[in-house]
C-alpha positions, 0 to 999 in steps of 0.5 A, spaced: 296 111 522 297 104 524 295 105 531 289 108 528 287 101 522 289 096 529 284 099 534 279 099 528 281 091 527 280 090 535 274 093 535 271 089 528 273 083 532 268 084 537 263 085 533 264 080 528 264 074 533 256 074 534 254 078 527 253 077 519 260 079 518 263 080 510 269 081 508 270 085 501 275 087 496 274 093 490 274 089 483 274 096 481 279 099 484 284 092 484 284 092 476 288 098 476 292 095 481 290 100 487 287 096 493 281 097 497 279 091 501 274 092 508 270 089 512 262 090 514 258 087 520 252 087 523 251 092 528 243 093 529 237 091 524 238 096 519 244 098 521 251 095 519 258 098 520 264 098 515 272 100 515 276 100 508 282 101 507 284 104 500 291 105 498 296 107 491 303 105 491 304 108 485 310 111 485 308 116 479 303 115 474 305 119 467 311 122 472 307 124 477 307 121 484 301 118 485 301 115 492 295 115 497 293 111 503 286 112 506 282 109 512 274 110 512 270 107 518 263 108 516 257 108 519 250 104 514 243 105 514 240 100 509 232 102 507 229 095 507 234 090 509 242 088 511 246 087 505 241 087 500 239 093 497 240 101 498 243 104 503 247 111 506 253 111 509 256 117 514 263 117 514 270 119 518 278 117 516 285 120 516 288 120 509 296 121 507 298 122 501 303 124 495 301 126 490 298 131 484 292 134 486 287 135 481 288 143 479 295 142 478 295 137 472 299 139 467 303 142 471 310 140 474 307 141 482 306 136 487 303 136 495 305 131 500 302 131 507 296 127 510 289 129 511 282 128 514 276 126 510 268 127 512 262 125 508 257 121 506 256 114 501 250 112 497 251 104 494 246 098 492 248 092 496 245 085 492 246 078 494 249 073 489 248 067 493 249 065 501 255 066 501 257 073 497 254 079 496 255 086 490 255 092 493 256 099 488 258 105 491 259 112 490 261 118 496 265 124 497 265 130 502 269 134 505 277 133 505 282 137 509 289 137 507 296 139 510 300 138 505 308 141 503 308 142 496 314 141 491 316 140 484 316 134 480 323 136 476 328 136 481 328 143 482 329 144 489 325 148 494 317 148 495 312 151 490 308 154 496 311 159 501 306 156 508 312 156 513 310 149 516 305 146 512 299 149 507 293 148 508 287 146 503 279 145 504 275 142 498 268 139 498 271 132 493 268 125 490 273 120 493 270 113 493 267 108 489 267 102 486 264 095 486 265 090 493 265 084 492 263 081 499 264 074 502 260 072 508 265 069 514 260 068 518 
């Protein structure tokens, strides 16, 4: 997973010495004191490419373990123009996770494994300023998971019988909040 986000700041730096560069943090998601914090750049007239980072550290929440960390390269179209206005993302990234699924609230179950999510964002850029722009968002697709599943009370031995890892696909709304971007270049 590190080698993953490094090459994908290694290749951000070759863009962001020539392009309109932004970095950003969710406001959203940073009042729940959940990170995600990204950078997007220029890659073409309508085109911009972005790469967040999203993470909980949580150890539990309401006793339950709540920790997640999930890179996210995206590839935006924008309607009109950069940085200002709609636009639609595709996108791909890796996930790694422990925590309590949604179809296992209220149960004493957890998983803990990693994943891959494919999908697409919608969102609407507005520009504040010269230097800062807004951007509200909204995405999901689908998420492959390879998880081990285990019990929250202590009680020794996995809930699942797969021999190695259980598998799980599900179509899930994954991502959204509000960015608040701030113009390095």
């Amino acid at each position: 997973m590190k080698k993953t986000f490094f090459l994908s700041l290694l290749l951000l730096a070759t863009f962001v010495t020539n392009a309109q560069t932004y970095i950003k943090i969710n406001g959203l998601s940073a009042l729940v004191a959940v990170p995600q914090v990204g950078i997007e750049t220029s890659i073409g007239s309508k085109s911009t490419f972005s790469v967040d980072v999203f993470a909980s550290f949580w150890k539990s929440f309401d006793g339950k373990p709540m920790q997640a960390v999930m890179l996210t390269p995206e590839y935006r179209y924008h309607f009109k123009e950069k940085y200002n206005g709609f636009y639609a993302g595709a996108h791909a990234g890796p996930d790694i996770y422990k925590i309590q699924k949604w179809n296992y609230w209220g149960t004493n179950k957890y998983e803990e494994g990693l994943g891959y999510r494919i999908g697409a964002t919608i969102g609407y850029q507005k520009k504040i300023n010269n230097q800062f722009v807004l951007d509200a968002f909204f995405g999901g697709g689908w998420h492959q998971g390879f998880y081990k599943g285990y019990y929250t009370d202590g009680t020794p031995g996995r809930y699942e019988k797969a021999k190695n890892y259980n598998k799980s696909g599900e179509w899930l709304p994954y991502r959204g909040g509000i960015m608040i971007s701030y113009q390095l270049n």
